[in-house]
mmCIF file of the N, C-alpha and C atoms, coordinates in Angstrom:
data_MODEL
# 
_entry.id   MODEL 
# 
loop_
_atom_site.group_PDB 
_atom_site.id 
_atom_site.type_symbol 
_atom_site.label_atom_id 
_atom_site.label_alt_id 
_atom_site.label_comp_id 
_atom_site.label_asym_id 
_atom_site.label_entity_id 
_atom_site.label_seq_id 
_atom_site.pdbx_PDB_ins_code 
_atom_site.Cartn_x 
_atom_site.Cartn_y 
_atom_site.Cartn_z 
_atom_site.occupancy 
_atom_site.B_iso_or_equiv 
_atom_site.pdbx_formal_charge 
_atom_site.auth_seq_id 
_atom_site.auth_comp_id 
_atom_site.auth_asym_id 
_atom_site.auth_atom_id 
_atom_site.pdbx_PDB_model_num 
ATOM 1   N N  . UNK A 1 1  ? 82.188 35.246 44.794 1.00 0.00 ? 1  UNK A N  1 
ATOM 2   C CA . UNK A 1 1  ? 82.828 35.741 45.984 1.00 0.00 ? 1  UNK A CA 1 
ATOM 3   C C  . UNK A 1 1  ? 82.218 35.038 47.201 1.00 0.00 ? 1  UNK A C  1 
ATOM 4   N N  . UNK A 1 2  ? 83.439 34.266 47.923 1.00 0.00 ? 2  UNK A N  1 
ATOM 5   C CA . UNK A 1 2  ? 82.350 33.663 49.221 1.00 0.00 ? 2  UNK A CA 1 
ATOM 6   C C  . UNK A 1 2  ? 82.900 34.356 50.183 1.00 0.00 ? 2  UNK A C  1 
ATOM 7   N N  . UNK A 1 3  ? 81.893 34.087 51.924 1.00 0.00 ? 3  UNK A N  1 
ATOM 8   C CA . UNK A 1 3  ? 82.156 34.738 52.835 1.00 0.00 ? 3  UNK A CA 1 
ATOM 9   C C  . UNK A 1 3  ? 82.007 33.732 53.650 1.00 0.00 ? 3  UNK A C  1 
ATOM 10  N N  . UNK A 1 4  ? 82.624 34.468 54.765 1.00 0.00 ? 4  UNK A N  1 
ATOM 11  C CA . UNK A 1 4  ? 83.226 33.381 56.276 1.00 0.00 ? 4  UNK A CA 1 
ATOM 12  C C  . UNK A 1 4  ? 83.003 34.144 57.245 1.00 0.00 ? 4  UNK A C  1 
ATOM 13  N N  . UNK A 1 5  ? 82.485 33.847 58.261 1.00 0.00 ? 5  UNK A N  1 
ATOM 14  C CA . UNK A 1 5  ? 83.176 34.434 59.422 1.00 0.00 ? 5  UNK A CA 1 
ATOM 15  C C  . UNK A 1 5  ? 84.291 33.487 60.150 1.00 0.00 ? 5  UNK A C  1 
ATOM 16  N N  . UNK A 1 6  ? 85.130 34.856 60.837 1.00 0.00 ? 6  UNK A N  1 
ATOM 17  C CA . UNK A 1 6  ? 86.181 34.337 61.816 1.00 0.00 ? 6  UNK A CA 1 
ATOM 18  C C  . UNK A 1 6  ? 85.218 34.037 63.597 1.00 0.00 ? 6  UNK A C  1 
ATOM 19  N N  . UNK A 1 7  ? 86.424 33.735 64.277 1.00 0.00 ? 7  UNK A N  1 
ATOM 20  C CA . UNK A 1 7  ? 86.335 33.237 65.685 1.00 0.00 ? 7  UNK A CA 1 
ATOM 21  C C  . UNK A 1 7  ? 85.814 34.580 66.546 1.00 0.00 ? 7  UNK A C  1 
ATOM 22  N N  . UNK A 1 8  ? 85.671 35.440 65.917 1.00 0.00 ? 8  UNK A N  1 
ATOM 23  C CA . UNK A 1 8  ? 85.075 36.663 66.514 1.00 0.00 ? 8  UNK A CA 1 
ATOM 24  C C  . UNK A 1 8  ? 84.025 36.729 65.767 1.00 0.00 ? 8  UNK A C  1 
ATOM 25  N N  . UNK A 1 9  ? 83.318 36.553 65.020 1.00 0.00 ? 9  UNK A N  1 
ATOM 26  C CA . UNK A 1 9  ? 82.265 36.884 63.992 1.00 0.00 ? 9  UNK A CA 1 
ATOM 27  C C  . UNK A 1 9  ? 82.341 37.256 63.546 1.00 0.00 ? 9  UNK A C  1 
ATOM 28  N N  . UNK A 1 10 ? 83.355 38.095 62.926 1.00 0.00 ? 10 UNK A N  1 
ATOM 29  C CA . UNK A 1 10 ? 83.555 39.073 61.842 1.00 0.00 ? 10 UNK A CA 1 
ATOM 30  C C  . UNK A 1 10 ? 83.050 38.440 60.425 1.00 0.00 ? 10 UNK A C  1 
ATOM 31  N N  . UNK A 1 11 ? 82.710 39.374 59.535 1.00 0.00 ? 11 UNK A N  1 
ATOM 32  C CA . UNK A 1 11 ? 82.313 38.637 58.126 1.00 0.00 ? 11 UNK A CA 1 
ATOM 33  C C  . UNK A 1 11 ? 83.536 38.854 57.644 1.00 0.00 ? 11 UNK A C  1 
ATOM 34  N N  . UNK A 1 12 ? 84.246 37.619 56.475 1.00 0.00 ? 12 UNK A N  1 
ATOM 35  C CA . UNK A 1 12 ? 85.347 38.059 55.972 1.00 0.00 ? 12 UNK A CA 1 
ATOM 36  C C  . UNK A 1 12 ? 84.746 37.791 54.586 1.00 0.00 ? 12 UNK A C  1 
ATOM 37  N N  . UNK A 1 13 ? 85.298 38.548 53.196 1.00 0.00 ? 13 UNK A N  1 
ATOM 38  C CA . UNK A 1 13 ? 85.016 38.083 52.384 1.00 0.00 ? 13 UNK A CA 1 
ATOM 39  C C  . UNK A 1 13 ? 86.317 37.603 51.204 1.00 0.00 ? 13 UNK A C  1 
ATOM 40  N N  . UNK A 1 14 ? 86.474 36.125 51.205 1.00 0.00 ? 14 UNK A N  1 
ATOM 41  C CA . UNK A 1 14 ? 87.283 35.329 50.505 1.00 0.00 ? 14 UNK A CA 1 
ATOM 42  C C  . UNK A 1 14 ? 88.205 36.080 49.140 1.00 0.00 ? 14 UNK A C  1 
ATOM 43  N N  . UNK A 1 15 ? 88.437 37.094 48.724 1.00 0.00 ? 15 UNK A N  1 
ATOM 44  C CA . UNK A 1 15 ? 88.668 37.576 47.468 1.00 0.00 ? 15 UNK A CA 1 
ATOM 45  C C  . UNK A 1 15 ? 89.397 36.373 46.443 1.00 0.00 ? 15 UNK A C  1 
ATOM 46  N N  . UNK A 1 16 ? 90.002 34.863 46.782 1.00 0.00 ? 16 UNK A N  1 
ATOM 47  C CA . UNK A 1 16 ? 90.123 34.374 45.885 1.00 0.00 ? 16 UNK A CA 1 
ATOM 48  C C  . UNK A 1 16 ? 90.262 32.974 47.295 1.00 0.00 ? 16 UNK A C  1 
ATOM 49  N N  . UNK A 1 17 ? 88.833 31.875 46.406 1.00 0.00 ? 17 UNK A N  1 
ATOM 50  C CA . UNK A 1 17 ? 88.535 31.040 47.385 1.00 0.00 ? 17 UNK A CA 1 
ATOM 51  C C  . UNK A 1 17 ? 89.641 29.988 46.763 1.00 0.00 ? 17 UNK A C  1 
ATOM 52  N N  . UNK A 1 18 ? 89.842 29.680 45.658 1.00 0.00 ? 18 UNK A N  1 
ATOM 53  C CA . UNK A 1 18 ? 90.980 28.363 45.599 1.00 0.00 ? 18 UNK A CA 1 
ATOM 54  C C  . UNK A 1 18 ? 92.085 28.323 46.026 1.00 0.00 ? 18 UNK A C  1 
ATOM 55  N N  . UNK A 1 19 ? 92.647 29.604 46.418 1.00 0.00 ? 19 UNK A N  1 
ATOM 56  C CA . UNK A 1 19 ? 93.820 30.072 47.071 1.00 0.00 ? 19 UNK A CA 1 
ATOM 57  C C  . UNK A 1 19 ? 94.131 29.824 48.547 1.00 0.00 ? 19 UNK A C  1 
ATOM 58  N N  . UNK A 1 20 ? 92.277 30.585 48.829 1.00 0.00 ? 20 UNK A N  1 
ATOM 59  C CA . UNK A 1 20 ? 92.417 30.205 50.533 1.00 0.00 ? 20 UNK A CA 1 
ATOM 60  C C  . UNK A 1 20 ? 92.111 28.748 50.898 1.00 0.00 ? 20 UNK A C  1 
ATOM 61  N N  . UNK A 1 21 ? 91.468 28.173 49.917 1.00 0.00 ? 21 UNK A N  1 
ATOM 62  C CA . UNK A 1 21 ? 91.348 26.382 50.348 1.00 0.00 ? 21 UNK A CA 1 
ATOM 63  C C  . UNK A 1 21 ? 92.506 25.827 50.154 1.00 0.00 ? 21 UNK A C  1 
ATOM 64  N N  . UNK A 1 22 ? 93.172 26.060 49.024 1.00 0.00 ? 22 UNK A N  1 
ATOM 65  C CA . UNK A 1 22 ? 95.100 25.448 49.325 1.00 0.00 ? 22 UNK A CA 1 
ATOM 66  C C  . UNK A 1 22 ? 95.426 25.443 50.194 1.00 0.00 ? 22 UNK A C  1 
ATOM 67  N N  . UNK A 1 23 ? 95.684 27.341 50.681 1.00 0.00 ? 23 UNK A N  1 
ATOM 68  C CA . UNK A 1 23 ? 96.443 27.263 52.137 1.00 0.00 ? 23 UNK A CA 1 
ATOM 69  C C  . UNK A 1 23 ? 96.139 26.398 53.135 1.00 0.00 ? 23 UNK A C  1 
ATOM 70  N N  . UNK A 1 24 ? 94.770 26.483 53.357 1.00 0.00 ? 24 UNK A N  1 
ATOM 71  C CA . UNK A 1 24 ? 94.141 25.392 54.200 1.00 0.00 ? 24 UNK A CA 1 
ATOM 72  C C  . UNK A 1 24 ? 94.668 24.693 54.444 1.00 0.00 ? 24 UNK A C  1 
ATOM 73  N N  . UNK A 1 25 ? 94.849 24.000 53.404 1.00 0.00 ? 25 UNK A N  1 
ATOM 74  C CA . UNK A 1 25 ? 94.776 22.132 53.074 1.00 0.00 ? 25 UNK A CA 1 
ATOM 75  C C  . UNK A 1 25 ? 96.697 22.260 53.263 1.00 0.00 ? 25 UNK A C  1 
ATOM 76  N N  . UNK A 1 26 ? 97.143 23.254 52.377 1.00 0.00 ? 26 UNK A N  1 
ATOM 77  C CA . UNK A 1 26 ? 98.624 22.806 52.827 1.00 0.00 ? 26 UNK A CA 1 
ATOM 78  C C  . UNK A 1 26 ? 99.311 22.993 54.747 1.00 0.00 ? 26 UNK A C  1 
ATOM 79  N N  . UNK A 1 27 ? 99.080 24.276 54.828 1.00 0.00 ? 27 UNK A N  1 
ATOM 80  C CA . UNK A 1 27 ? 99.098 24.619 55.845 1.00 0.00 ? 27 UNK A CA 1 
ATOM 81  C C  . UNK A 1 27 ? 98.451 23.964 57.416 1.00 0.00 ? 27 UNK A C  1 
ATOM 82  N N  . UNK A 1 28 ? 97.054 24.080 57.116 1.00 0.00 ? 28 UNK A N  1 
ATOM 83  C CA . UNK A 1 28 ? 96.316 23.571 58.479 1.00 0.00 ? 28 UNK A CA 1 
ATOM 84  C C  . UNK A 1 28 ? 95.852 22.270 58.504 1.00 0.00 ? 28 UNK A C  1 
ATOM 85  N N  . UNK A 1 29 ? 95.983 21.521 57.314 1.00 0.00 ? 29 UNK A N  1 
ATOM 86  C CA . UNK A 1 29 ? 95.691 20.031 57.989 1.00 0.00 ? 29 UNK A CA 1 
ATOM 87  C C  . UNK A 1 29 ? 97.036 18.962 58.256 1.00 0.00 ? 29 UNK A C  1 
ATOM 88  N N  . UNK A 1 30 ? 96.632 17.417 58.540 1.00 0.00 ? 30 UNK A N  1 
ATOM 89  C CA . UNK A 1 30 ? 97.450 16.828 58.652 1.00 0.00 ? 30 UNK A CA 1 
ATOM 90  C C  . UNK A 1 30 ? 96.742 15.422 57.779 1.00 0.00 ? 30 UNK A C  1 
ATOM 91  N N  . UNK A 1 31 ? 97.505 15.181 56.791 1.00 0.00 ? 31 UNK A N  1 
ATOM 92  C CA . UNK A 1 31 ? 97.274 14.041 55.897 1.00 0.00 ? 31 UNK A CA 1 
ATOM 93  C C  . UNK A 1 31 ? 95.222 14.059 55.586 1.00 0.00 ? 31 UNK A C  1 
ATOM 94  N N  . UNK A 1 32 ? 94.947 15.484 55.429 1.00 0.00 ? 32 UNK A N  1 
ATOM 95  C CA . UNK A 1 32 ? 93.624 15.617 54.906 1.00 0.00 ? 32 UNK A CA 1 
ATOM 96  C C  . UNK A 1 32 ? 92.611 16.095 55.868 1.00 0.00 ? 32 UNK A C  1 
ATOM 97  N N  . UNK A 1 33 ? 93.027 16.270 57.334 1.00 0.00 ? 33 UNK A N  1 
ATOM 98  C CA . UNK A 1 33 ? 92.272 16.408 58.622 1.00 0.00 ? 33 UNK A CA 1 
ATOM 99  C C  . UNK A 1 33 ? 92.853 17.654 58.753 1.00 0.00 ? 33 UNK A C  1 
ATOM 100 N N  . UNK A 1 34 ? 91.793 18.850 59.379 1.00 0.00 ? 34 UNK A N  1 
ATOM 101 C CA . UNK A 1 34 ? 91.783 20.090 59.984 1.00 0.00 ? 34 UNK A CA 1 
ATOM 102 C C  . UNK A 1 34 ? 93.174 19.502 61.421 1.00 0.00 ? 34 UNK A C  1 
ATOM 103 N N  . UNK A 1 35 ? 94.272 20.917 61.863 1.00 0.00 ? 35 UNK A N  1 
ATOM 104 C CA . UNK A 1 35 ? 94.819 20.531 62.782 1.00 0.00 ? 35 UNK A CA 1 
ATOM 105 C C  . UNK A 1 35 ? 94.808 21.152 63.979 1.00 0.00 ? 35 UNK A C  1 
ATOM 106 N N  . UNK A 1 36 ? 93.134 21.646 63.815 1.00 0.00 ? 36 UNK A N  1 
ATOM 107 C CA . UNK A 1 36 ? 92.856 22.991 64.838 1.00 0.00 ? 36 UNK A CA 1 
ATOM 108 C C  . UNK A 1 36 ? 93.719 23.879 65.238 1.00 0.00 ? 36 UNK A C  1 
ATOM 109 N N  . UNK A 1 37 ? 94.720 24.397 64.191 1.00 0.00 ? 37 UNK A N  1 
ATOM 110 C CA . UNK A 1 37 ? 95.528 25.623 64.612 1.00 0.00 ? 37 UNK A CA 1 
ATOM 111 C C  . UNK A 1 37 ? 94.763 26.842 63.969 1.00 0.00 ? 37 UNK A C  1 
ATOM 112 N N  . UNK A 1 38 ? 94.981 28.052 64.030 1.00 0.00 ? 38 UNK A N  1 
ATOM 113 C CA . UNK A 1 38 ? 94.687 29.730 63.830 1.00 0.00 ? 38 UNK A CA 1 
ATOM 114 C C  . UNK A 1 38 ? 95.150 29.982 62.537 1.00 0.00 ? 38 UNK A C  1 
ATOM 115 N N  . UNK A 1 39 ? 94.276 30.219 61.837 1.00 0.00 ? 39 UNK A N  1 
ATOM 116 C CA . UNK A 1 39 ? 95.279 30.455 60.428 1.00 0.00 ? 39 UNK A CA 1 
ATOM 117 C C  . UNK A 1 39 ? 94.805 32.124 60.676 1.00 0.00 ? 39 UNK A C  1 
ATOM 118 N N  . UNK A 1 40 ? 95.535 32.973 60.556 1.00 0.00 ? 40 UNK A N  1 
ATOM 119 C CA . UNK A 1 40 ? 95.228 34.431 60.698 1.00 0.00 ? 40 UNK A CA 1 
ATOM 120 C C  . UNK A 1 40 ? 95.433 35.264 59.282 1.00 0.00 ? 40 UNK A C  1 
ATOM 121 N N  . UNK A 1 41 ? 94.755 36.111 59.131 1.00 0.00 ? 41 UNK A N  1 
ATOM 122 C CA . UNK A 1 41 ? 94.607 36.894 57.114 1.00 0.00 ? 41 UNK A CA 1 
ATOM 123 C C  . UNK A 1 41 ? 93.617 38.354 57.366 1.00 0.00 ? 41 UNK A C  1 
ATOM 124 N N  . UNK A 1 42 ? 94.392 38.751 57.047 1.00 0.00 ? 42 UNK A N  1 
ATOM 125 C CA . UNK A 1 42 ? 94.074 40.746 57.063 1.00 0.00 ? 42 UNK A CA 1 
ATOM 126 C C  . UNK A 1 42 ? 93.599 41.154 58.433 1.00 0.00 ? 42 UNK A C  1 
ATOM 127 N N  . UNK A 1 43 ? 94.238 40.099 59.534 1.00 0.00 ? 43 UNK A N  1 
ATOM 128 C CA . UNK A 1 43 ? 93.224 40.589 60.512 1.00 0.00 ? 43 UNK A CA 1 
ATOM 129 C C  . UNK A 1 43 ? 91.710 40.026 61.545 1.00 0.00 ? 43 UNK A C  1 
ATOM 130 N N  . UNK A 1 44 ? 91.986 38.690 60.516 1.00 0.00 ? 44 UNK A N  1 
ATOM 131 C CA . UNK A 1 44 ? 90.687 37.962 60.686 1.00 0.00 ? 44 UNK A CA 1 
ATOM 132 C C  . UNK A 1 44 ? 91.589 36.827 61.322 1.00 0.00 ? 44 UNK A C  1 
ATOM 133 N N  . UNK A 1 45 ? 90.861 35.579 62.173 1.00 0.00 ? 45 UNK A N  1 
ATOM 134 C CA . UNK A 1 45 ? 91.503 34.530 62.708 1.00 0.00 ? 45 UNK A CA 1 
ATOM 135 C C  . UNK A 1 45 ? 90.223 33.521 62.784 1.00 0.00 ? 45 UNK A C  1 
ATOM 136 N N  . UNK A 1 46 ? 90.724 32.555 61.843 1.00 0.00 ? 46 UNK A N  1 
ATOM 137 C CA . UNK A 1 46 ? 90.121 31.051 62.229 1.00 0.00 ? 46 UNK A CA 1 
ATOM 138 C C  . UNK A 1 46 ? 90.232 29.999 62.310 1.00 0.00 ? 46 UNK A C  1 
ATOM 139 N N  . UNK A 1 47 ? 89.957 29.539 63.353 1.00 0.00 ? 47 UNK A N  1 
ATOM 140 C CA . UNK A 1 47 ? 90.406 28.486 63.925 1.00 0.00 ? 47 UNK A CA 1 
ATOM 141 C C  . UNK A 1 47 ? 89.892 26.653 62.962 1.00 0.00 ? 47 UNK A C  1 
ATOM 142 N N  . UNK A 1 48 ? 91.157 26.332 62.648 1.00 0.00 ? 48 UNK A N  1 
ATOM 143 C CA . UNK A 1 48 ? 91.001 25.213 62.012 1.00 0.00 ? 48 UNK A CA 1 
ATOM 144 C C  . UNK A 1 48 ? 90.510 24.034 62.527 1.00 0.00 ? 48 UNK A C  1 
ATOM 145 N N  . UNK A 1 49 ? 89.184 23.865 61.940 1.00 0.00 ? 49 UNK A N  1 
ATOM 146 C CA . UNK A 1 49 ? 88.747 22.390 63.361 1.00 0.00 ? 49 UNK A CA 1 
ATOM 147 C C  . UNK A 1 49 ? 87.938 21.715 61.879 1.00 0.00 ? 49 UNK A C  1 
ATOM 148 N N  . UNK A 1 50 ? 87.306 20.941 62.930 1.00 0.00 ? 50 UNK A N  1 
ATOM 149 C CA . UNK A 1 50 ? 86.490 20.100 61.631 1.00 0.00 ? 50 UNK A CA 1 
ATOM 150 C C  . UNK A 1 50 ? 84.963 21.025 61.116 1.00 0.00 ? 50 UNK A C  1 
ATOM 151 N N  . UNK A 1 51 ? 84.501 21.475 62.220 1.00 0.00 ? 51 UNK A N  1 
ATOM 152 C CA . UNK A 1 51 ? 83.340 22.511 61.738 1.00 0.00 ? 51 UNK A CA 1 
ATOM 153 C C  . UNK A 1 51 ? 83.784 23.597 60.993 1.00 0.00 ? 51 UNK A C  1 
ATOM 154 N N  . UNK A 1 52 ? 84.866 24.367 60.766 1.00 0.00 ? 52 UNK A N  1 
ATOM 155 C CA . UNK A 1 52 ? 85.103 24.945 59.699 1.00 0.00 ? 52 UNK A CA 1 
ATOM 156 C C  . UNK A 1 52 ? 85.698 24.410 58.983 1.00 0.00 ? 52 UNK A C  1 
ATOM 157 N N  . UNK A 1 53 ? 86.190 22.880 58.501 1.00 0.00 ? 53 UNK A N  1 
ATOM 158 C CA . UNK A 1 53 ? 86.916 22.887 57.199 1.00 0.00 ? 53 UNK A CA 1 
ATOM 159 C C  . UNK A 1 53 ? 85.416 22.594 56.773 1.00 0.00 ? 53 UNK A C  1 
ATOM 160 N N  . UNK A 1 54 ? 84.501 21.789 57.547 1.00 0.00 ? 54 UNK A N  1 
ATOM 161 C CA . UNK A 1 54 ? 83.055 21.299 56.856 1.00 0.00 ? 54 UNK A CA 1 
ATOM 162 C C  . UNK A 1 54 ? 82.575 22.728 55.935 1.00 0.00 ? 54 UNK A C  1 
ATOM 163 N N  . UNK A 1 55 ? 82.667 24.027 56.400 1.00 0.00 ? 55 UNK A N  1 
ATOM 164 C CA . UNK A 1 55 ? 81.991 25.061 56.372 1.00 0.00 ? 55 UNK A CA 1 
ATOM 165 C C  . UNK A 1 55 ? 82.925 25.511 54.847 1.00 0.00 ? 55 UNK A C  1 
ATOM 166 N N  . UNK A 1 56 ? 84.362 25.094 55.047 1.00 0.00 ? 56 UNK A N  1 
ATOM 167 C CA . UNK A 1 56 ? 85.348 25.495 54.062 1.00 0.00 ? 56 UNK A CA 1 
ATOM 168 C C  . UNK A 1 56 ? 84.886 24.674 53.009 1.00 0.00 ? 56 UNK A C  1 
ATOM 169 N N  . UNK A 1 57 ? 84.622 23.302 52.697 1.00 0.00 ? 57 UNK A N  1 
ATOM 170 C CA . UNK A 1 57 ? 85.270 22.579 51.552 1.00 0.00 ? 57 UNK A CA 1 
ATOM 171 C C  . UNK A 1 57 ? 83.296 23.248 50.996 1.00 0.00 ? 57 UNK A C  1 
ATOM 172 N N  . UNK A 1 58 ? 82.524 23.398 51.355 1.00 0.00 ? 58 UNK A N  1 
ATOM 173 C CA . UNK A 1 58 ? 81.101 23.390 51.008 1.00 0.00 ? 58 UNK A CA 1 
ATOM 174 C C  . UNK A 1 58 ? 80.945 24.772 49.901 1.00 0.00 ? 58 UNK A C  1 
ATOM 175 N N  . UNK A 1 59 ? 81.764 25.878 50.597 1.00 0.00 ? 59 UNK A N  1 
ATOM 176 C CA . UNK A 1 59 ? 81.744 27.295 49.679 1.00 0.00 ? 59 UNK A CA 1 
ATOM 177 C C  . UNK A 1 59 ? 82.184 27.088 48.020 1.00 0.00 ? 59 UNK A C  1 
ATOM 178 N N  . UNK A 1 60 ? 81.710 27.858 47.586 1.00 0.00 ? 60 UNK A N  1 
ATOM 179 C CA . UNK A 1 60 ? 81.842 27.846 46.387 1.00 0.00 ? 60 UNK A CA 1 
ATOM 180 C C  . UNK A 1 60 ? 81.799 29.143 45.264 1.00 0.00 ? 60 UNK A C  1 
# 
């Protein structure tokens, strides 16, 4: 089980991480690059940049 915080600090905890790294990758990047947009989930919001995909691709 991994954990994140959002753009508020909140702790979030991932309940299924290969799922949320797809979305990621389909959703918030562009040809493999973060596209600094908001991906928002139960409530939580984070902002897609390069310091969190760094923070994203590392969890495990």
């Amino acid at each position: 089980m991994a954990k994140i915080q959002d753009i508020y600090g909140k702790e979030y905890i991932i309940p299924d991480l290969n799922n949320f790294k797809a979305h990621i990758n389909k959703f918030h990047t562009i040809n493999g690059r973060p596209d600094n947009s908001i991906h928002e989930e139960n409530g939580y919001y984070f902002k897609i940049d390069d310091r969190f995909f760094k923070i994203l691709i590392n969890l495990k």
